[in-house]
Structure formats: structure tokens, C-alpha cells
C-alpha positions in Angstrom: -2.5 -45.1 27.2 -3.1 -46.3 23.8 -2.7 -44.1 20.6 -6.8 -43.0 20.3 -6.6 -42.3 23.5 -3.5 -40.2 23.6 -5.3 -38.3 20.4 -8.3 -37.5 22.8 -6.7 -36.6 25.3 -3.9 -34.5 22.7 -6.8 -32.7 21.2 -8.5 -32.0 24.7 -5.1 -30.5 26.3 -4.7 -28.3 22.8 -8.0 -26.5 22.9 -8.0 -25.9 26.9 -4.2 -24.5 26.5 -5.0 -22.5 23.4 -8.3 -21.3 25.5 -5.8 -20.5 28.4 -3.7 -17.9 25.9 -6.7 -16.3 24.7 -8.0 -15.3 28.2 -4.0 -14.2 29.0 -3.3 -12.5 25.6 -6.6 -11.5 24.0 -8.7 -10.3 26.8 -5.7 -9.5 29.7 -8.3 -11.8 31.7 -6.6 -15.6 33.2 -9.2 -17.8 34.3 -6.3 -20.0 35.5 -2.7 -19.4 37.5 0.6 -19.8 35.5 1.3 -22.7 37.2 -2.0 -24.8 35.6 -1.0 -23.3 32.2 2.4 -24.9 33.0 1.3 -28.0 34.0 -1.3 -28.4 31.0 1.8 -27.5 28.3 3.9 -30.1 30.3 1.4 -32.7 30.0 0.8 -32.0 26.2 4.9 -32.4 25.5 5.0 -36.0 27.4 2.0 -36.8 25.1 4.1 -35.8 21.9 7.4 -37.4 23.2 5.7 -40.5 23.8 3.3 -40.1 20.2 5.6 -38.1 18.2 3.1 -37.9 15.1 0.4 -36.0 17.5 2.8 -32.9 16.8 1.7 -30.8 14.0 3.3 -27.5 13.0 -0.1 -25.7 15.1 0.7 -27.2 17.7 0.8 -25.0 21.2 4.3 -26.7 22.1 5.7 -25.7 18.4 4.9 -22.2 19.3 8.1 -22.2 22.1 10.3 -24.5 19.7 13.2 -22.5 17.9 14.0 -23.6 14.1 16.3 -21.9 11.8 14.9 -21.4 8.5 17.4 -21.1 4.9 15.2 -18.5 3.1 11.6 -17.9 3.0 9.3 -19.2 0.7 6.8 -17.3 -1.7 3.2 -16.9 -1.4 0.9 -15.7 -4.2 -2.2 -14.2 -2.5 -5.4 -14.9 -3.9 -6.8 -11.5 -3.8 -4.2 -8.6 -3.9 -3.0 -6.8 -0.8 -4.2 -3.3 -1.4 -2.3 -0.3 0.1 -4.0 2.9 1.6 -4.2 6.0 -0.4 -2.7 8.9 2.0 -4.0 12.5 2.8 -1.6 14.4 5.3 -4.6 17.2 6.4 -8.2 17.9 7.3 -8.9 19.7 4.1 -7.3 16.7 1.8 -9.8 14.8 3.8 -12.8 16.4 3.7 -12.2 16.8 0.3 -11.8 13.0 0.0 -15.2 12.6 1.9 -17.4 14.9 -0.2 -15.5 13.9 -3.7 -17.3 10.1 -2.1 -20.3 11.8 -1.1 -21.0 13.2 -4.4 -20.8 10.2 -6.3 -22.9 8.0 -4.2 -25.1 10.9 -4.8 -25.4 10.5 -1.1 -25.1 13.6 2.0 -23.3 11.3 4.0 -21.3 7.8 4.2 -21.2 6.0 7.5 -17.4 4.9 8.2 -15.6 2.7 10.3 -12.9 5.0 12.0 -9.9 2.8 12.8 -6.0 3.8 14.7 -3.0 3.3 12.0 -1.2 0.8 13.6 2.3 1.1 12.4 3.5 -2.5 11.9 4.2 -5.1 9.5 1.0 -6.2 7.0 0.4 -9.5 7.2 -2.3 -12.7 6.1 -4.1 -15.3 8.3 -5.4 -18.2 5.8 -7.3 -21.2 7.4 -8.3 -24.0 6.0 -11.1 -26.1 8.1 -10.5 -24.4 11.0 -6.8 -24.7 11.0 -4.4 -22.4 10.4 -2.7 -22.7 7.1 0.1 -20.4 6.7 1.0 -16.4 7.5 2.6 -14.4 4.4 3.5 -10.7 4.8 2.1 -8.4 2.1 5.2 -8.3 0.0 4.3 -6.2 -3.0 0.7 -6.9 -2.3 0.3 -9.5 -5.1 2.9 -12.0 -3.6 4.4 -12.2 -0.6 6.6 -14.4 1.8 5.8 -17.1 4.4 6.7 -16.0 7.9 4.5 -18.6 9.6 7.0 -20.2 11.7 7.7 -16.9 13.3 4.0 -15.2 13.2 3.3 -18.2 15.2 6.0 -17.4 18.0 2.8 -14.4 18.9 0.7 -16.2 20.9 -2.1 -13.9 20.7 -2.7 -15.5 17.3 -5.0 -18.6 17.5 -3.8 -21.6 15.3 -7.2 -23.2 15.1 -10.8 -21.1 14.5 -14.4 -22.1 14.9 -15.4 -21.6 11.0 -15.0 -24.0 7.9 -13.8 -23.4 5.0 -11.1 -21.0 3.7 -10.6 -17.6 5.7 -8.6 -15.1 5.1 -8.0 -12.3 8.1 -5.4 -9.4 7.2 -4.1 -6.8 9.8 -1.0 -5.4 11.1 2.2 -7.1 13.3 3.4 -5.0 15.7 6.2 -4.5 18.6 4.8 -2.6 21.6 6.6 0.5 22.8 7.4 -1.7 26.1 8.8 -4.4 24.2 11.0 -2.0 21.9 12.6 -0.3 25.2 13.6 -3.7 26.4 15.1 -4.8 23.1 16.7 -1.9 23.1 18.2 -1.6 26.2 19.8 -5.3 25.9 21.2 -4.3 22.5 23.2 -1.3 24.4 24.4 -3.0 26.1 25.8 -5.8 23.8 26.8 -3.0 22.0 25.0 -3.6 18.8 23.3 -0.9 17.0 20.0 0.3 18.3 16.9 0.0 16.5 15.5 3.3 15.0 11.9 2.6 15.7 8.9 -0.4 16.9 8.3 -0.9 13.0 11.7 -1.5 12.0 12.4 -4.0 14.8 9.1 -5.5 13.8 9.6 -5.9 10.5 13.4 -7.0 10.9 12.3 -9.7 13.9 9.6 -11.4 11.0 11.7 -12.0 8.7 14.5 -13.3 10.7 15.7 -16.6 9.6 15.6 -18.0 13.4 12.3 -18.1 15.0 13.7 -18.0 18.4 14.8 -14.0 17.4 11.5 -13.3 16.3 9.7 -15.1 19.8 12.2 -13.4 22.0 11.1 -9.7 20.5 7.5 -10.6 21.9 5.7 -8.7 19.1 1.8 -8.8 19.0 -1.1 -7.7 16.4 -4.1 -6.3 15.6 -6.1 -7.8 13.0 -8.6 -5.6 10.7 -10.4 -7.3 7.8 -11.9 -10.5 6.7 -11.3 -11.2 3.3 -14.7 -11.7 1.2 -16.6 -11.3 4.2 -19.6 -10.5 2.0 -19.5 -12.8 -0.6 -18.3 -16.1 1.7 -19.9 -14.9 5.1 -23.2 -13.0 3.9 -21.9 -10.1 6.1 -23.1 -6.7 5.0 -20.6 -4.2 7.1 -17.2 -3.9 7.9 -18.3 -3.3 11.9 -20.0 -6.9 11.6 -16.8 -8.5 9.8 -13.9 -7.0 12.8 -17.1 -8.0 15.5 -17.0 -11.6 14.1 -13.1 -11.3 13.8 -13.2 -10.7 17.2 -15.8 -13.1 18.2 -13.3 -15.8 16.3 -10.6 -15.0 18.8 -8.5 -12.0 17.2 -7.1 -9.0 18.7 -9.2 -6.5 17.0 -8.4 -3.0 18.1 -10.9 -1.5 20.8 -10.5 1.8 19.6 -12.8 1.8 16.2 -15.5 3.6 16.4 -18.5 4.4 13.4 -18.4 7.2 12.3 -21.5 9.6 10.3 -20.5 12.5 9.1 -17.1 14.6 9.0 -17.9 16.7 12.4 -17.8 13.1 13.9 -14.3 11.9 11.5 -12.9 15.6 13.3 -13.7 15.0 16.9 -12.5 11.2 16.7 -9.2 12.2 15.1 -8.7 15.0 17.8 -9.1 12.4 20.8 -6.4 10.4 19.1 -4.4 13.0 18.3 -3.7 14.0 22.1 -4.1 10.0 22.9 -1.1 9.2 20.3 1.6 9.4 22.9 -0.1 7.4 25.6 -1.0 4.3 23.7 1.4 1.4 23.9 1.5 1.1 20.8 2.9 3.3 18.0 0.1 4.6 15.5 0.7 6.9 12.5 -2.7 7.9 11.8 -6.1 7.0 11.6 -7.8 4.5 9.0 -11.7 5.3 7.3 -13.3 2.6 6.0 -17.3 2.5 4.2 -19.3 0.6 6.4 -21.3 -0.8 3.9 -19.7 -3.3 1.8 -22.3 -2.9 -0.6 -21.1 -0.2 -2.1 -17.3 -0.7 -2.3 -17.7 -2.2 -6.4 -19.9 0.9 -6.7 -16.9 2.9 -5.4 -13.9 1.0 -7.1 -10.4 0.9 -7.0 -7.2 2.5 -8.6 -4.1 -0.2 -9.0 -2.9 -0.4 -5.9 -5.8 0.9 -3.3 -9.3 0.4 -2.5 -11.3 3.9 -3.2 -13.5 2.9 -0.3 -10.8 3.4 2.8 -8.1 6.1 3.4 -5.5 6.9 5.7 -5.2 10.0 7.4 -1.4 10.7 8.5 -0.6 12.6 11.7 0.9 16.1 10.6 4.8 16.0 11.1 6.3 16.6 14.4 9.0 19.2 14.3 12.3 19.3 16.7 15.1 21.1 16.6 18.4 19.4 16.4 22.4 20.5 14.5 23.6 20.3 11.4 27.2 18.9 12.1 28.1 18.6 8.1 27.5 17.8 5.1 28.6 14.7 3.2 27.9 13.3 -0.4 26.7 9.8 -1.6 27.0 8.9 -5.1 23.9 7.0 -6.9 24.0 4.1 -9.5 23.6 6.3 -12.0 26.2 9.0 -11.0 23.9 11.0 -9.3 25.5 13.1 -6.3 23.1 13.6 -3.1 24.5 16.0 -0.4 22.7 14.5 2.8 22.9 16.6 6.1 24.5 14.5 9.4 22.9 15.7 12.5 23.1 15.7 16.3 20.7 12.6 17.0 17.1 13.2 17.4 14.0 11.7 17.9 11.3 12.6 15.7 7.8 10.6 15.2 9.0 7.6 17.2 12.4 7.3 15.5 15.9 8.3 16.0 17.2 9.9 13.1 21.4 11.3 12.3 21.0 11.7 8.5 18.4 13.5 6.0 18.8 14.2 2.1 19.3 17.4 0.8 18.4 16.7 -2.5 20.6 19.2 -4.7 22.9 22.5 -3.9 20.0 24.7 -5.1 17.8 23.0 -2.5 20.4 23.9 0.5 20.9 27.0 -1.3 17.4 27.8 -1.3 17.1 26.9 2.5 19.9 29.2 3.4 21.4 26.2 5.1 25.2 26.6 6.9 27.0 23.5 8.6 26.8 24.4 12.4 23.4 25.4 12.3 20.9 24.6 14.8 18.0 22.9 12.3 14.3 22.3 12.1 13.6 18.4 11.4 10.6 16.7 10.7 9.2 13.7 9.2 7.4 14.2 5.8 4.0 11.8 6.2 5.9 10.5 9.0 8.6 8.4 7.1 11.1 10.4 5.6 13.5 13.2 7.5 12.9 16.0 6.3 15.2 19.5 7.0 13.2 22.5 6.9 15.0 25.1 7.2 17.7 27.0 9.8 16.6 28.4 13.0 18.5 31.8 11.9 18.3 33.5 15.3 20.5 30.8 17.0 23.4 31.6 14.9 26.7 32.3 16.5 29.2 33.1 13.7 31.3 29.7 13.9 28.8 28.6 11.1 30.1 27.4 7.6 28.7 28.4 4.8 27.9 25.4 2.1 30.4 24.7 -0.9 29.2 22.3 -3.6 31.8 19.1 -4.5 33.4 19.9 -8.0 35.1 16.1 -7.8 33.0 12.6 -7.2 33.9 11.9 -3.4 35.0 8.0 -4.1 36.5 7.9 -7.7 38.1 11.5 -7.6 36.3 12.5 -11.3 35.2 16.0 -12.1 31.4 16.2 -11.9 29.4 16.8 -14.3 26.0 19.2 -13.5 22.8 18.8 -15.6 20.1 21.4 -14.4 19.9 21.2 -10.4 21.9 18.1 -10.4 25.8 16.7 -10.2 26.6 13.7 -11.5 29.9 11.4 -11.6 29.9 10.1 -15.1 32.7 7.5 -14.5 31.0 4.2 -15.4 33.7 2.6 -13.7 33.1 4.8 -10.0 33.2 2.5 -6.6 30.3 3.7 -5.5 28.2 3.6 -8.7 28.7 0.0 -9.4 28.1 -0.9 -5.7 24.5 1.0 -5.9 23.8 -0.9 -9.2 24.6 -4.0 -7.6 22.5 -3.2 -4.6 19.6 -2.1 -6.9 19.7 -5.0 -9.3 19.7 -7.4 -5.7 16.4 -5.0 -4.0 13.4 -6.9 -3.4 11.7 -5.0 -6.3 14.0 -6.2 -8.8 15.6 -9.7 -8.5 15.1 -10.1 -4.7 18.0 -11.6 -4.2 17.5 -11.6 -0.2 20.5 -11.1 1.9 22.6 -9.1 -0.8 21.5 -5.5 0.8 24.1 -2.7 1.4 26.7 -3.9 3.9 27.1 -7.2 2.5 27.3 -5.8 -1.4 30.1 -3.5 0.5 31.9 -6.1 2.0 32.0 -8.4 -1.3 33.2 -5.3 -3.2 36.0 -4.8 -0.8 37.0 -8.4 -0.7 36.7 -8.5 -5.0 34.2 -11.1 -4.6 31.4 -8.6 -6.8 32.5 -6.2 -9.1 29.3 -6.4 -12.0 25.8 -7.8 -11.8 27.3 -11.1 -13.6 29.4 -11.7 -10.8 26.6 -12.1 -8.2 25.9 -15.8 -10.1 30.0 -16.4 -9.8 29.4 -16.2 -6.4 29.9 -19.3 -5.3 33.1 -19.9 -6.2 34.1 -17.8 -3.5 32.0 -20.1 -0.9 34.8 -21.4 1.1 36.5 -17.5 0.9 33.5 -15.9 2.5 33.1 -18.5 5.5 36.1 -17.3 6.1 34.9 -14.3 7.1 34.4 -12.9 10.5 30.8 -13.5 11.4 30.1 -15.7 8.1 29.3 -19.3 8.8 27.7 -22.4 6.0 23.8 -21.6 6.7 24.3 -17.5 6.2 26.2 -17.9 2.4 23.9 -20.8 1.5 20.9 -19.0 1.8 22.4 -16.2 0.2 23.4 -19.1 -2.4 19.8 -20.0 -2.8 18.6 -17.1 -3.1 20.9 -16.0 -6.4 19.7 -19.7 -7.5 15.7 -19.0 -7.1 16.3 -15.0 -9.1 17.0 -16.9 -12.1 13.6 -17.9 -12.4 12.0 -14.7 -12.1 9.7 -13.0 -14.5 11.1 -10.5 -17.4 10.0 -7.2 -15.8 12.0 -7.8 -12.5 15.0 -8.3 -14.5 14.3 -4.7 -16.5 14.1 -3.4 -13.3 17.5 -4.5 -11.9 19.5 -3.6 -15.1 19.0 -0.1 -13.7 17.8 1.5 -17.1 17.2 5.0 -17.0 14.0 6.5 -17.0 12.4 2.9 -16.4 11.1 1.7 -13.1 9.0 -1.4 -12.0 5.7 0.1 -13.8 7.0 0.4 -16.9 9.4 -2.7 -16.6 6.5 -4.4 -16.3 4.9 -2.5 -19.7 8.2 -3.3 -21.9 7.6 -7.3 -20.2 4.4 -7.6 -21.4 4.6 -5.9 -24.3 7.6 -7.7 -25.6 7.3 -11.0 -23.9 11.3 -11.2 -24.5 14.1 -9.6 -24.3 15.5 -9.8 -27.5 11.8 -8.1 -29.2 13.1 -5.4 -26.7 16.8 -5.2 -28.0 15.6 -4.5 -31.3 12.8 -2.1 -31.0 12.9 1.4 -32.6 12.4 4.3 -30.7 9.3 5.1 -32.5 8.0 1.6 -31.7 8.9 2.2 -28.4 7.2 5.9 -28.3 3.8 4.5 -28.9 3.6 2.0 -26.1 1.4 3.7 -23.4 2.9 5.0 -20.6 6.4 5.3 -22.5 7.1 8.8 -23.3 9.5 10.0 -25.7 12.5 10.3 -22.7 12.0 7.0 -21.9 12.2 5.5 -25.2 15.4 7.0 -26.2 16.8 6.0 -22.8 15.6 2.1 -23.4 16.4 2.6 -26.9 20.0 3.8 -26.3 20.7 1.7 -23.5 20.2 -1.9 -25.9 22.3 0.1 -28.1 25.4 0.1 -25.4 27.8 -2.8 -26.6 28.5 -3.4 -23.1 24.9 -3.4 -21.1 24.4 -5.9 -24.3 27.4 -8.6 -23.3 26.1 -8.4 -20.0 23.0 -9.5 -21.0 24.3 -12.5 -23.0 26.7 -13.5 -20.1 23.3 -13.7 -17.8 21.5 -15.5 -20.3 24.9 -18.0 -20.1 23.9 -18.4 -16.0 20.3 -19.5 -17.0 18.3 -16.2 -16.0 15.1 -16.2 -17.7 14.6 -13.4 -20.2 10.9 -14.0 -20.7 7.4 -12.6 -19.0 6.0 -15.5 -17.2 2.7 -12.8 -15.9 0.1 -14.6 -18.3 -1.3 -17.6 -19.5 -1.9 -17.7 -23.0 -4.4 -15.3 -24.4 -6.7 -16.0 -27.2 -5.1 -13.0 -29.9 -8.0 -13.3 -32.2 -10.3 -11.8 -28.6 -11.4 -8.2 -29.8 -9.4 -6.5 -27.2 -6.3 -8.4 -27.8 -3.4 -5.8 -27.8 -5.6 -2.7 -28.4 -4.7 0.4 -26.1 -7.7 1.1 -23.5 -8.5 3.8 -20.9 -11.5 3.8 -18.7 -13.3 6.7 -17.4 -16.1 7.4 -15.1 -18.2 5.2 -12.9 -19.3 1.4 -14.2 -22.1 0.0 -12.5 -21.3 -3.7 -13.1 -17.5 -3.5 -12.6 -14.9 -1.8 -10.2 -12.5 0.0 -11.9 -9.7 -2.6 -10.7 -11.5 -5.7 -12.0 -12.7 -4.1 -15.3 -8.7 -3.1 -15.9 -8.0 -7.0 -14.8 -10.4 -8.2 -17.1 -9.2 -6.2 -19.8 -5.2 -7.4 -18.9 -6.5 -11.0 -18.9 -7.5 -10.3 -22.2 -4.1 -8.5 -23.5 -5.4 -5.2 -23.5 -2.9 -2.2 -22.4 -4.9 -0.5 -20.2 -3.9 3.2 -19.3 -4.8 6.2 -17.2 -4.9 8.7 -20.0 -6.3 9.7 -23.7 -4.0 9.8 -26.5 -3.6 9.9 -29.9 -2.3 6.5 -30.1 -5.5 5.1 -27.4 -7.9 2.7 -29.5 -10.5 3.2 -27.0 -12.1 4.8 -24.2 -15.0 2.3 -22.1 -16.7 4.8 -20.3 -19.6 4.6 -17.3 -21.3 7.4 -15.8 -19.9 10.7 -15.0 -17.1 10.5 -17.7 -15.4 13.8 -18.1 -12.8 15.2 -20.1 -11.3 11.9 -20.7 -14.7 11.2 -23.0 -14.3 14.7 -24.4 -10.8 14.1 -25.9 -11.7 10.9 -27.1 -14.4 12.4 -29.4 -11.7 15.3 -30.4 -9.6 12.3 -31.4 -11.8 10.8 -33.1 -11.3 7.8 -30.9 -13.6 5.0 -30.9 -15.6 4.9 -27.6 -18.1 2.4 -25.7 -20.3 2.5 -23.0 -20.7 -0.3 -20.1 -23.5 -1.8 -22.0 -21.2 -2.6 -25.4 -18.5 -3.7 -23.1 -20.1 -6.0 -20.9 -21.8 -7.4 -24.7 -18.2 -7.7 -26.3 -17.2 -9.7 -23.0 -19.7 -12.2 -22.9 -19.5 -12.8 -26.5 -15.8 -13.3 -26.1 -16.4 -15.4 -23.2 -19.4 -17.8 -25.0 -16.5 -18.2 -27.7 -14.1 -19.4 -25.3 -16.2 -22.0 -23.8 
């Protein structure tokens, strides 16, 4: 057999086996026995051995080949990953549905009801047909390339019948089968159990060997086509999962259109009672407007679409024992009293610890060690103790005593309203926390420095400050050493300190740990600075004006650059090569009329969503904000603008409708060209 032939035949083989897995995986229907599948996969192997540049990474035999990967790389999605806004109750909701209602000026909106699969979000891109790569949503405007292991499903087709470039989004999952396996073999090799399908989902994805990830034999569900009206001419969301589907995607058989809220009631009661018996684990249920038509019309907040919303299950409750109470200290010396309990599962998880916030919080509770304790999830994520079950009280319970010394340095504590804090800068515990914080994947994702590791490090002397995570490698050859440490584990670590010196300003705001400022208003300072050393140097009544920076926060930042040492660790990371500059934007034309000016937007614009008018007002080097001030230059208003307009004109602050914005933008943009 010649090579054009071998293609042919190469090509043939591909789409009958990838046919074959569809039938098996998709529709639970084979049209042929395992032992023709087998045979087919054979012959398509002996073709690559003997044609080795037939194999391509989609190809069906890659799908059973293992690889070990160093680190993952990043993926910047073109359109942003959008989360679900939350409501944990039927009266949340219907409010949610009317507050829609009334703005469409409509009596009702026609939804697509869909189960919350609780899972892993991911992206499909093809290009031509094939598929391209698979990144996880990461924080939903980047995320990382799991392809090698997404393709280890193989209910995921690696080639589609539609040209161009596609984008499907939906959910990776473990099935409750799967998860009971992995489990069991994990007792008995005596490693620790997982606590639920998602974890073990999440945790098998991003494994760095994509023979873990196939041997956890995960699955998904896929739910949207990205752009399906403007690429695909679709009008509704029911017609973009039917083509999903038609395309050769697991799409979930369990949606259902809704019309009114009688019909959201009845379809979230079936699923309520179903919840248990599906394989699967859901969390809630998922409405999504039909009609795409209207979703610009509707608009978005920063994070998620105003069209769609997730209903969450209320919180199971169980009854499990307090056995005691023990204290963790924070990275900023903040004492949390979290209660150890008799193992329990709760919402699909096994859970032995839950914060008690404060002592006027177990105070308040009436809490005693030895209790028997009600324990739910709060929106089915966090443990939450609700309170004693009083009548089961035996008199060998102990009633609580606050810590009056930190429980790792031995300081006396210091309280500040409902909360005790170590103030010993030089605490175990603190510096450990800072270290894992400055590492966390909202900061400097620095992947593979997470708790245990930064614990082991501390112990061995390896990290003591954040400098000393780029001094790392010095202590290569040290940490090899190590039980369970070998060259491929440390050198991605390595790489992975390496790559965080590239990232933008904000992230490394973040990290430093400053009080008062997290990744929101990191990202404010970043932009608004562009450097670090404009930031050193600001006043606190500079500072005080930015939007979103209260007058807390400022003297926090303010007094923080003020700190002798938090400055010399700043110049001895500037010495490693970290960047100190925001990388977010290209350059921006300054002399643009909204250049630097402090917006808010209120009401409904007809021409723009509320996301892409507050993109296009970014782009432009506006500071767009969520609320009137003194120090707001304007308010852009559509229709229906409330009391946001009204203070505005208290304020005296300038305002302009849609029509003067939209002018003002095309002028800017005729200027441009």
C-alpha cells in the first residue's frame, strides 16, 4: 500500500471508528460488537506504524496513548466565560422572572429549563471541522489547555460536520458510578478519598498525565454554541443545543421549554425528587431566554449574562458531632476557630471540618464541643454549622473558651471588634498563608505551590518570604531528594515561578496580600497606575478618589507602600525580573473624550448590552463604575434610569443619553480611522 492510499484508507478507518464511539457513547446504541471496534482501531495503528505522519493529535489511537505534560499552557478566550448569577429559593426566582418580565414589557419569557451539572466548565473550538484545542474556563477571560486530557473522553468527537470556527461550551463531569470505583481503589491503596464527583473531576483535568485523567473515565454534557446567532443565523437557544446535538454532542435529555413560572415550579419539583436518582450529580437547575434576540436587549453585569440564572437546590441538613474546636491563623493574623466533626456526608460530599467564623458567632449559636450538630451546605458549597441539637445533650459537653495566645507562634492576641488576630509579622503560620496566597491562581498562579507543598518548603527552610519562591531553584537537587519528588514534578514547579514573572501588574497587587485590596481593585490601582512606582507614591487623597477605593482602602494601600520592608521586598522582586507594569491594554488615544473620565451607566440601552457598552468605554480608558459620586464625571443613561440619574442631577453631574453616546463614539471612532 502506497502512501495516498494508506491516507484513504487512514481517513476511512477514522470516521467509521469515530462513528462506532458515537453510537457506544453518545446514544448507548452499538451498531457493531467490541470485537469489530477492536479490529478497526487495530488496523488504524498498523497504518500509523507503517505511515507515522498519518497520526495527528485527533487522532482515535491518540485518544488511548498516555503523555505526561510539564505545565499547562494558557488560552485567552475570545468571548469571556460568563458565570451564572445564583438564587437559592422560589421567591428569589420569581422575583428574578417578573424583574425580566417587566422590562421586556412582556407577561411572559419562554425559557430553556436545563439540570446544573456540577462539573468542570470547559471550551470545544474547531477549526474546519477539526478540533482545535479544549481550555477550562479559568477566570472566564483566560483559561488553560486541557486538550490532551479532555480528549481521553471519548464521548467528545475530534472532527464535526460544520466549517469554520465553533465554539461549544458545557460542563465535564465524573459519574456517580465512576467516583465509587475511584474511590474504592483509592481505599484501598490507602490514599485519601475524594470528597466529591466535582473535585475528582476537576483534579483528573488538570493532571499532568493523561493516562490519570483517561483512567477516571469522566464524561460531559455540552450546553451552548458560542455566537450561534450571529455565525449560524439560529434564533433560539432550543435550536442551538438541537444542532449541538445533531453535531454529535452529549447534550442533556433533560431540558425542557419552559412558558411561564407555574411551568419553571413543576419542572424544578420533578428534579427535585429525581436529584438522587440521576447518575450524575446536579446542583440545581439552569433558565435560559429562548430567544436570542433579546439577550443585548437584556444585558449583562461583569461577570454574568442577565439572560440565564441558576437556581440552587435548598441545603440538605444532617446531623453529625462536634468533636472540638481548633484554630487556623490567616495571612494577615486573623484567627478562625473551625469546628472538626464526626464525618458526614452532606450534598454529595464528605465533610470533617466547617468555619466558625468568630467566638461571638459560636457564642451566638450556643455551640459546646460534644454536641450533636446540624450541618449543611450553604448554596451547596460551603459547610455550614447551624446550630446544636440541644435536646441530645448529655452533660459530658464542653463549653467553648476563646484562644488568648496565637496557636503556632505562642503571641498574645490581639481582638479588634468580633475578631482575634496574631499580630506577629514574623508567625509560622502567617507567612506560610501569605506565601500560599501570593502562589493562588488568582494572584501569580504559580501552579503546584498550594498548601502542602508551601508547608513542606517551610519545614525544610527552602521558603521563608515571597522572594524566596524565585530562589527556588537553588534548592533543585535538595528537593528531589525528597520522598515522592522526582526531576519532572520540581521542573514544572520551576517553570511555573519562571512564566509568573511575566504576569500583568494587578495579579502581582493581589499576591502582596494588601489589606483591604482584592483582585477587583488590584486590577483598578493596575490600570489606573500603569506601574508600580506611580502607586508607591500616591497620596491618600489621590488614592480616595479613584472609584471603587474607599477611604479604608486607601489608607491601607497608602500605608502599606509606606512599610520600609513590604518596599525592599518589592525592589528585591524587581531584581528576579517580575514585571511591575499593566500589560491589560493597548495603547489608547488620551486625547479620546472619554479618556480617564469616571463613568457609570444606568438603565436600559437599546443599542448596547451593558457589558459591551462598559468594554467600549474600558477600551477607551474610561473607569467605569457601578455607582454615583461626587467625584463621577458622568452618568450615560438608557431607559428606565432611576435614582442613579436622580443623583447625578443633585450633583450636578454631567449626564448623556444613548443618542449623545453612540454620537461621541462614532466621532471618536471616524477620528481614529
Amino acid at each position: 500500500m502506497n502512501y495516498i492510499e494508506a491516507k484513504a484508507r487512514h481517513q476511512e478507518l477514522t470516521k467509521l471508528i469515530e462513528k462506532y464511539a458515537y453510537e457506544y457513547y453518545v446514544l448507548d446504541n452499538p451498531s457493531v460488537t467490541d470485537e469489530e471496534y477492536d479490529s478497526k482501531m487495530s488496523e488504524l495503528e498498523s497504518l500509523e506504524k507503517e505511515f507515522p505522519e498519518l497520526i495527528t493529535r485527533n487522532s482515535p489511537t491518540q485518544r488511548i496513548i498516555g503523555q505526561v505534560l510539564t505545565g499547562f499552557n494558557k488560552i485567552r478566550h475570545k468571548e469571556q466565560m460568563l458565570s451564572l448569577g445564583d438564587v437559592f429559593n422560589l421567591e428569589e426566582l420569581r422575583i428574578w422572572d417578573r424583574k425580566l418580565c417587566e422590562n421586556l414589557n412582556v407577561e411572559n419569557v419562554t425559557y430553556n429549563a436545563e439540570l446544573k451539572i456540577d462539573g468542570l466548565a470547559m471550551s470545544l473550538v474547531y477549526e474546519n471541522g477539526e478540533l482545535l484545542y479544549c481550555a477550562t474556563r479559568g477566570d472566564g477571560l483566560e483559561g488553560e489547555d486541557v486538550t490532551t486530557n479532555v480528549l481521553t473522553i471519548p464521548s467528545i468527537p475530534t472532527h464535526i460536520d460544520l466549517k469554520g470556527r465553533v465554539e461549544i461550551r458545557g460542563e465535564v463531569y465524573m459519574p456517580k458510578k465512576s467516583l465509587e470505583e475511584l474511590n474504592k481503589a483509592r481505599k484501598l491503596a490507602g490514599e485519601p478519598l475524594f470528597a466529591n464527583a466535582r473535585n475528582a473531576a476537576a483534579g483528573s483535568i488538570r493532571n499532568l498525565d493523561s493516562c490519570v485523567a483517561k483512567s477516571r473515565k469522566l464524561d460531559a454534557w455540552w450546553y451552548y454554541l458560542q455566537d450561534a446567532e450571529k455565525e449560524f443565523g439560529i434564533k433560539t437557544h432550543k435550536e442551538a443545543l438541537d444542532l449541538i446535538e445533531k453535531l454529535g454532542f452529549k447534550v442533556n435529555p433533560n431540558r425542557k421549554i419552559v412558558h411561564n413560572f407555574k411551568e419553571i415550579c413543576d419542572y424544578i419539583e420533578e428534579f427535585t425528587k429525581k436529584r438522587n436518582d440521576l447518575p450524575y450529580d446536579i446542583d440545581g437547575i439552569v433558565l435560559k431566554v429562548n430567544d436570542f434576540s433579546l439577550y443585548n436587549e437584556i444585558g449583562y453585569t461583569a461577570k454574568t449574562p442577565k439572560w440565564a440564572i441558576a437556581y440552587k437546590f435548598p441545603a440538605e441538613e444532617v446531623i453529625t458531632k462536634l468533636k472540638d474546636i481548633i484554630f487556623t491563623v490567616g495571612r494577615t493574623g486573623k484567627i478562625t476557630p473551625n469546628a472538626v466533626l464526626e464525618p458526614v456526608r452532606v450534598s454529595g460530599s464528605m465533610v470533617q471540618r466547617a468555619t466558625l467564623h468568630n467566638e461571638d458567632y459560636i457564642k451566638e449559636k450556643d455551640l459546646m464541643i460534644g454536641d450533636y450538630v446540624i450541618l449543611r451546605k450553604a448554596g451547596d458549597i460551603i459547610p455550614e454549622v447551624v446550630g446544636p441539637v440541644i435536646s441530645r445533650r448529655d452533660g459530658m459537653q464542653i463549653p467553648f473558651k476563646m484562644i488568648e495566645k496565637c496557636p503556632d507562634c505562642g503571641q498574645n492576641l490581639t481582638k479588634v471588634d468580633a475578631i482575634h488576630y496574631c499580630l506577629n509579622k514574623n508567625c509560622p503560620s502567617r507567612n506560610m498563608e501569605s506565601l500560599i496566597h501570593f502562589a493562588s491562581k488568582d494572584a501569580m498562579d504559580i501552579d503546584g505551590i498550594g498548601g502542602r507543598v508551601v508547608e513542606l518548603f517551610y519545614g525544610e527552610k527552602f521558603l521563608r518570604t515571597i522572594p524566596d519562591i524565585y530562589e527556588l531553584k537553588k534548592y533543585r537537587d535538595n528537593i528531589i531528594a525528597l520522598d515522592g519528588w522526582a526531576d519532572k514534578k520540581i521542573d514544572a514547579i520551576l517553570k511555573a515561578i519562571e512564566n509568573s514573572k511575566n504576569n500583568s501588574l494587578e495579579r502581582l497587587l493581589f499576591g502582596l496580600g494588601i489589606k483591604e485590596v482584592g483582585s477587583k481593585t488590584a486590577k483598578v490601582l493596575a490600570k489606573f497606575y500603569k506601574n508600580i512606582d506611580k502607586l508607591i507614591v500616591a497620596s491618600k487623597e489621590e488614592l480616595s478618589m479613584i472609584s471603587d477605593i474607599g477611604e479604608i482602602c486607601a489608607n491601607s494601600i497608602y500605608n502599606y507602600f509606606r512599610d520600609e520592608n513590604n518596599l525592599h521586598m518589592i525592589n528585591t522582586l524587581k531584581g528576579y525580573g517580575i514585571n511591575m507594569t499593566y500589560l491589560g491594554e493597548s495603547k489608547v488615544d488620551e486625547n479620546n473624550y472619554f479618556y480617564n473620565k469616571k463613568v457609570v451607566l444606568t438603565g436600559t440601552l437599546s443599542r448596547y448590552g451593558r457589558k459591551e457598552a462598559t468594554e467600549l468605554l474600558e477600551n477607551l480608558g474610561a473607569h467605569v463604575s457601578s455607582s454615583v459620586s461626587k467625584v463621577t464625571d458622568i452618568v450615560i443613561y438608557g431607559v428606565e434610569a432611576g435614582s442613579k440619574l436622580d443623583k447625578a442631577h443633585k450633583f450636578g453631574i454631567k449626564t448623556m443619553n444613548e443618542d449623545e453616546f453612540i454620537s461621541i463614539l462614532e466621532a471618536n471612532n471616524e477620528e481614529s480611522n
